[in-house]
N, C-alpha and C positions, 0 to 999 in steps of 0.2 A: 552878816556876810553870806552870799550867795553858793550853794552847795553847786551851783553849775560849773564852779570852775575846775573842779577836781576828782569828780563821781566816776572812778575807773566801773568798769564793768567786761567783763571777761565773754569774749563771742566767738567764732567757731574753732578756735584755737584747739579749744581741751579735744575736741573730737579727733581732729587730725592730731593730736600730740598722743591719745587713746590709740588712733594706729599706730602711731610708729612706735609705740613702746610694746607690741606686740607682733610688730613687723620680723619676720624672719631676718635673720646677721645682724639685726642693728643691737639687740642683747646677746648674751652669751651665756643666760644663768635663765633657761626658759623654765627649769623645774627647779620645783624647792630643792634646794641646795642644802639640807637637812635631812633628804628622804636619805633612811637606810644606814642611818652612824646610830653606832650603841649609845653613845652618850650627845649632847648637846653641848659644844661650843659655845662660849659668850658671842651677842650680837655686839658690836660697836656703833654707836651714834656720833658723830665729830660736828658740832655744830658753832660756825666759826661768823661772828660781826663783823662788819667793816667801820672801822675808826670810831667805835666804842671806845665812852674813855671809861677809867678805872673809878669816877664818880660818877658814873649817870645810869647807876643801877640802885634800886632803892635799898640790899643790902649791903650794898659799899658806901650806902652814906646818901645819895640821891632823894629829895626831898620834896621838888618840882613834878620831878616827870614818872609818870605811873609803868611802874615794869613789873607785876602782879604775880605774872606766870614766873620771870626769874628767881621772883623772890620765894617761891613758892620750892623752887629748884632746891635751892638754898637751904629751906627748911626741911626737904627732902631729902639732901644728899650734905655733897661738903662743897665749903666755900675757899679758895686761895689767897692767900692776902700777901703773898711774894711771886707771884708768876710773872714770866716774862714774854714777849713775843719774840720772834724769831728779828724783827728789824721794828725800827718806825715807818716803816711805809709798808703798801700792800706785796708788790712781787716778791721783793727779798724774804718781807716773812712766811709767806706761805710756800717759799724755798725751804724754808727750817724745816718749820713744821711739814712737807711731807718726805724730805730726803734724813731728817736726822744731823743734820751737819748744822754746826752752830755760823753765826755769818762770815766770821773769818774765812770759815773754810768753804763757805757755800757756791754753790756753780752760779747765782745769782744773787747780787749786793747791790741793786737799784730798777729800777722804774725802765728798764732799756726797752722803748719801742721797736717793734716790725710792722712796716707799711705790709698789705693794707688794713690787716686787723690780725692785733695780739704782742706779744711779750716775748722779749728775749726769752728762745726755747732751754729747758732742763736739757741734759746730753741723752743722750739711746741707753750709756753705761748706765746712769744713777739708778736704785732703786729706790720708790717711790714706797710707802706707807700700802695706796691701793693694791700695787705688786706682791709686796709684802703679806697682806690680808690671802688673795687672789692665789697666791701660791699652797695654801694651805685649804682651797677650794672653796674658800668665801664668795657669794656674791657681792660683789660690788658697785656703786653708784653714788654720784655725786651730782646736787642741782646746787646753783649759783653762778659764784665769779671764779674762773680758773687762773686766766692770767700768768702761767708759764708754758706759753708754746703753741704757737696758732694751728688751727687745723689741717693735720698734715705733715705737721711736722716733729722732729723727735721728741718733744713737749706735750705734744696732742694728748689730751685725756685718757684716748682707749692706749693711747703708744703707753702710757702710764700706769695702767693697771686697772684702770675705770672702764667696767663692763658698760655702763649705765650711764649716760651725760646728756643733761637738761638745763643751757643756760647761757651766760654770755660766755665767749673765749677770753673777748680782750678786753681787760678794767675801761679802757677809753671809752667803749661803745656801752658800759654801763655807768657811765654820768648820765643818760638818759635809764628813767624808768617806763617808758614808751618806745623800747627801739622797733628798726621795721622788722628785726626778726631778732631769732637766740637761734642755738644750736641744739639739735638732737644727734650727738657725737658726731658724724663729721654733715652730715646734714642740716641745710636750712629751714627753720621753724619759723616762715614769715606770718606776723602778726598783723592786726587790722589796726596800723598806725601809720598817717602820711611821718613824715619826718619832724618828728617831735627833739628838738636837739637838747640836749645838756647843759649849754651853755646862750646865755640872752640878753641882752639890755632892754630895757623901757624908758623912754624918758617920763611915763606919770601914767599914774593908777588909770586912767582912763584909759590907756591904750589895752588893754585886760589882762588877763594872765590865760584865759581857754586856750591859746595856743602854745602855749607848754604843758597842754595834757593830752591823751590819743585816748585811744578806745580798750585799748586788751592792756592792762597792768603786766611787766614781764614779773613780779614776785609771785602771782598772784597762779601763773603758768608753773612755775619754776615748785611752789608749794604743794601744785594739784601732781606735781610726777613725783616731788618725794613722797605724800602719801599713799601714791598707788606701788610706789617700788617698796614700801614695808607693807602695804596689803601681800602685795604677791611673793614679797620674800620673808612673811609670817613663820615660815617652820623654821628660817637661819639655818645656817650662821650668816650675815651678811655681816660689810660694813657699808657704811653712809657716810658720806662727807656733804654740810649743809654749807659752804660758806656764803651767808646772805649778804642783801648787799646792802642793809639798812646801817645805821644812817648814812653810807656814805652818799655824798650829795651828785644829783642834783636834790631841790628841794621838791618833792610831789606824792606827798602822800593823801591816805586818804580825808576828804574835806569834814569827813564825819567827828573823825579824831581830831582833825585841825578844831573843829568848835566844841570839843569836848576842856580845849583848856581858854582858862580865860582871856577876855578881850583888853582886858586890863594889860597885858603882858606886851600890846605892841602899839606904839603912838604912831608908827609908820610904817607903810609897806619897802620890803628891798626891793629895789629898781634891776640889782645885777650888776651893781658897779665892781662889785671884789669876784668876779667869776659866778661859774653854773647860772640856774634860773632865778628868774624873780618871783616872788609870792608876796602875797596881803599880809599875811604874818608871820614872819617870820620865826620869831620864838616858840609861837605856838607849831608851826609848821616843824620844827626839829623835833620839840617833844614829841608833836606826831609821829613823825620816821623812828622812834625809839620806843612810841608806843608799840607801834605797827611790828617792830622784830619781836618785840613780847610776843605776842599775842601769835607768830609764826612757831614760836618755841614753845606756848601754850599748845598750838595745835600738833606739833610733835608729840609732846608729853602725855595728852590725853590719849592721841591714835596707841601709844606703844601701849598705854592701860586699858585701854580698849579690846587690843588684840589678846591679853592676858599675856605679853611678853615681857611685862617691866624687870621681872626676877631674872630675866637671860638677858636683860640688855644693862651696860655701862653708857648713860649719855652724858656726851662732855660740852661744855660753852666757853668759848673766849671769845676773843678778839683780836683784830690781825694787828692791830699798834693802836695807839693812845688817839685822844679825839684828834678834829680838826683844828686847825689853825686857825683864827676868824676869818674864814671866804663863803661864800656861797650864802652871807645874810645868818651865818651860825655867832652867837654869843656865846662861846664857852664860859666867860666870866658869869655871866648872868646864871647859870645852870653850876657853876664850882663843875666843869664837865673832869679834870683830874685829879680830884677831889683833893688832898694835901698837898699834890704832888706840883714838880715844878717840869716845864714843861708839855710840848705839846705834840702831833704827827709830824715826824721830820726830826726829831731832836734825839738823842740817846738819853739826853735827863732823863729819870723815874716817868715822868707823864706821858714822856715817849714811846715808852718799854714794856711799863707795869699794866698790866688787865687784869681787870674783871673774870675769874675761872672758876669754873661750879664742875662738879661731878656728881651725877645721881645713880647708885644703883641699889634697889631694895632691897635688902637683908645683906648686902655685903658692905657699903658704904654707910657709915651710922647717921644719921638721918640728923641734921641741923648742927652739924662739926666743921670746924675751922682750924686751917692749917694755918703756918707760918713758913714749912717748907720751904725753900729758895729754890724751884724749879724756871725751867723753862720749854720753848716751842720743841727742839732736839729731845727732851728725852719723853714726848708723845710715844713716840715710833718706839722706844725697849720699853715702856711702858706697856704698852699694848702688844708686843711681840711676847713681854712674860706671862702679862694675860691669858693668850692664845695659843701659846705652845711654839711660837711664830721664829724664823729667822730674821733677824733686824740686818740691815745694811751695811755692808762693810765699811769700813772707817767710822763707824755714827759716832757722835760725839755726845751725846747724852745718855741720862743716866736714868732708869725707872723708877715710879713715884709708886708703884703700885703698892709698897709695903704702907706707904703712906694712905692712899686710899683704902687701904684694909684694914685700919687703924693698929700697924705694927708698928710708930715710928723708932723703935730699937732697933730693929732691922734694915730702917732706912738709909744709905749710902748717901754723903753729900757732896754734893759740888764744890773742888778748892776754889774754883774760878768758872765763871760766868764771861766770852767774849761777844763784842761785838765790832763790826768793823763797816760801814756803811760810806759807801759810794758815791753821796749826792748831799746835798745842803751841806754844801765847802769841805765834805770829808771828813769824817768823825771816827772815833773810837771810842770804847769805853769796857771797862773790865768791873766786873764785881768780886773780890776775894773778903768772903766774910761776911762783916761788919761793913768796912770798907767799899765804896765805889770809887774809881778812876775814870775819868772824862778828858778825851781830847779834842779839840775842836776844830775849826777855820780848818783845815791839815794842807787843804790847796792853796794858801794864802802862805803858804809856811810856817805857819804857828806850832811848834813842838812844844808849848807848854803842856802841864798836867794839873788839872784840878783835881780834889781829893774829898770826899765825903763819907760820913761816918754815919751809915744808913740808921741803926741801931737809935741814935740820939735826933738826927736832921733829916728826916726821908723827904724834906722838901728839898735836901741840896742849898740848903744857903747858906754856906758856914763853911768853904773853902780851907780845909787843915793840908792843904801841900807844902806851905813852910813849914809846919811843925813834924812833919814824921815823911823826912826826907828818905827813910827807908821802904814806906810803902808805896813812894812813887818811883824809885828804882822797879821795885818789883812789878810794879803797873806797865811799866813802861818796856821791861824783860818780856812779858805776858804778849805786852802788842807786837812785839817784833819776833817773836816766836810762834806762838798761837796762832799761825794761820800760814795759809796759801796764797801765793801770788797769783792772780788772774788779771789774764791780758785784757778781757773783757772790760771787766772792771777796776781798772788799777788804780793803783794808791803809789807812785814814785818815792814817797818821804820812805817808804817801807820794803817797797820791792827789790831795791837794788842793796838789802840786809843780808 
């Protein structure tokens, strides 16, 4: 296969993205933010996948696809093997995760576009995670997908506590990895790409694939401004929020990695018929995009050891929900992409929910430990505020893992309940108490049933115990109609008018 179809290469971008990260107002933390404290604050790393499933890392069992630098995480720090995201899809969870509010109660519980680029906005009230940090005179900065609240408006990154922003606003404009620009906080960072789109049919391989590739990689942009934002924020305290945008599709990574796995793997190229772009191989082409976020988490992990800051820094990885669905030419089957799990993005089942979560930090995290803790996206934020000395958000609904990452689990506090309550793919619920999971499903069709799962024995969910312990489906069901807030935005009628 020809390397011409996919050889990004990065051109005058970095120079003007070099000014403006040194542009007077456009930061707010021009001096080490470190000068002058008697002691040192922990640095925070937040480094967040897109539609990562909880099997397609090679310490969760991943067997196909090469994830080197994760695994290395892993043998480094601690691995989670109960973590939750905040939603099955991208907005609502990365709602959780930076407000602290589990989804019932979240300001955002779906995918809600704003023409003409971004996300149903966060409110002005909420406090954000980066505010959070920022209030205790942290720098802060975040490269990636933001996707709650377009520029400008009360969502907007800097409105949110992010000194520093390098990257796309709206999830939509990053189904392209070639867009014609990203943002540097409320400014445009156009790229040397004609309009490379995201989405594309072909009727047959001869018609090529070079026009779903441009010239300047946006990861590739988005990489070079988080390493110079912990060059220049070396003395700390900073935090960093990484959320990349690998795998999420479209498919276009680099052609190097695409032939780094075997040709054996694809009898035919995707034309593009189930959405996003088409590529030569596909299988190969996903493992690449999963390569490719290695190997970004790789280059984190070295810069911080590099800088001799790994002892003052806590770096954390997940994922924002469970893999893909098969579109965009993805075989989740092929790859076991949620590895036992049943379920996929979009679903509350386990596969929907459950990621992949590593914590590395040297001498205070014990280096190749695994939890079973039963965490989720909400207790980020008091996790890191007991870290840091920090005030966490009023009403936050989670609970800190910290005693857990410090290896005290006697000290650790647990969750009676686990909600979720999600907006889109026919309206869903689901509660974890225990052992126990509770799942509702269809909820806009009218379906009030409750299924029941006894995670401890079935963590694939196939084994339906709601006739037999009719009392933990009362209580599931107590949970859904208490445990949350009504929002107009995103309403739920089976429930609202409780």
């Amino acid at each position: 296969m020809s390397r011409s179809f996919a050889l990004p290469f990065l051109a005058s971008t970095l120079a003007l993205l070099a000014q403006s990260v040194l542009q007077p107002g456009l930061a707010a933390q021009d001096a080490p933010s470190g000068a002058g404290q008697e002691s040192r604050a922990p640095n925070v790393i937040y480094i967040l996948a897109d539609d990562l499933g909880y099997g397609e890392v090679g310490c969760y069992g991943q067997v196909l696809i090469r994830t080197p630098h994760l695994d290395r995480m892993a043998a480094q720090g601690m691995r989670f093997t109960q973590h939750y995201s905040g939603a099955p899809v991208c907005a609502p969870s990365r709602c959780v995760l930076m407000t602290g509010k589990h989804l019932a109660n979240a300001e955002i519980r779906g995918n809600k576009e704003v023409k003409p680029e971004g996300q149903w906005p966060i409110s002005a009230a909420v406090k954000t995670l980066p505010m959070m940090f920022r209030e205790r005179g942290y720098a802060t900065g975040a490269m990636g997908k933001w996707g709650l609240g377009p520029v400008g408006s009360t969502g907007d990154p800097n409105a949110k506590g992010v000194d520093y922003f390098v990257g796309y606003n709206c999830q939509r404009e990053a189904h392209t990895y070639y867009p014609r620009h990203l943002w540097v906080n409320a400014q445009q960072l156009f790229l040397d790409n004609d309009r490379v789109p995201g989405h594309g049919k072909i009727k047959s391989a001869d018609e090529g694939f070079e026009q779903f590739y441009g010239n300047e990689y946006a990861p590739d942009v988005m990489m070079r401004a988080a390493q110079a934002f912990l060059r220049r924020h070396r003395e700390g305290p900073f935090f960093l929020y990484l959320p990349f945008v690998q795998p999420h599709l479209a498919m276009q990574p680099r052609a190097d990695l695409v032939e780094s796995y075997p040709e054996s793997w694809d009898s035919e190229p995707y034309l593009g018929g189930r959405g996003y772009t088409p590529h030569p191989r596909p299988r190969a082409g996903y493992a690449a995009m999963i390569t490719e976020l290695d190997e970004q988490v790789g280059a984190i992990l070295d810069l911080v050891d590099s800088l001799g800051i790994a002892e003052d820094t806590l770096i954390m990885f997940s994922s924002d929900n469970g893999p893909t669905h098969d579109v965009g030419g993805v075989d989740t089957t092929f790859f076991r992409s949620a590895g036992p799990l049943r379920g996929r993005k979009g679903s509350v089942y386990e596969g929907g929910l459950r990621v992949p979560t590593l914590a590395r930090w040297p001498g205070r995290v014990a280096a190749g430990s695994t939890t079973d803790h039963v965490s989720a996206f909400q207790d980020v934020m008091p996790t890191f505020a007991e870290l840091c000395g920090l005030e966490v958000a009023e009403g936050c609904d989670g609970i800190s893992f910290l005693p857990t990452l410090l290896g005290a689990p006697e000290r650790q506090v647990q969750h009676v309940q686990l909600v979720w309550e999600f907006a889109e793919y026919g309206g869903q619920k689901a509660v974890r108490m225990g052992r126990y999971k509770a799942v509702m499903r269809d909820i806009f069709k009218g379906n009030d049933s409750i299924e029941l799962y006894d995670l401890d024995v079935d963590e694939g969910e196939s084994a339906d115990l709601a006739a037999e312990h009719p009392d933990f489906v009362a209580r599931a069901l107590e949970i859904m109609r208490d445990d949350r807030t009504p929002n107009p935005v995103f309403p739920m009628p089976a429930f609202d008018g409780r």
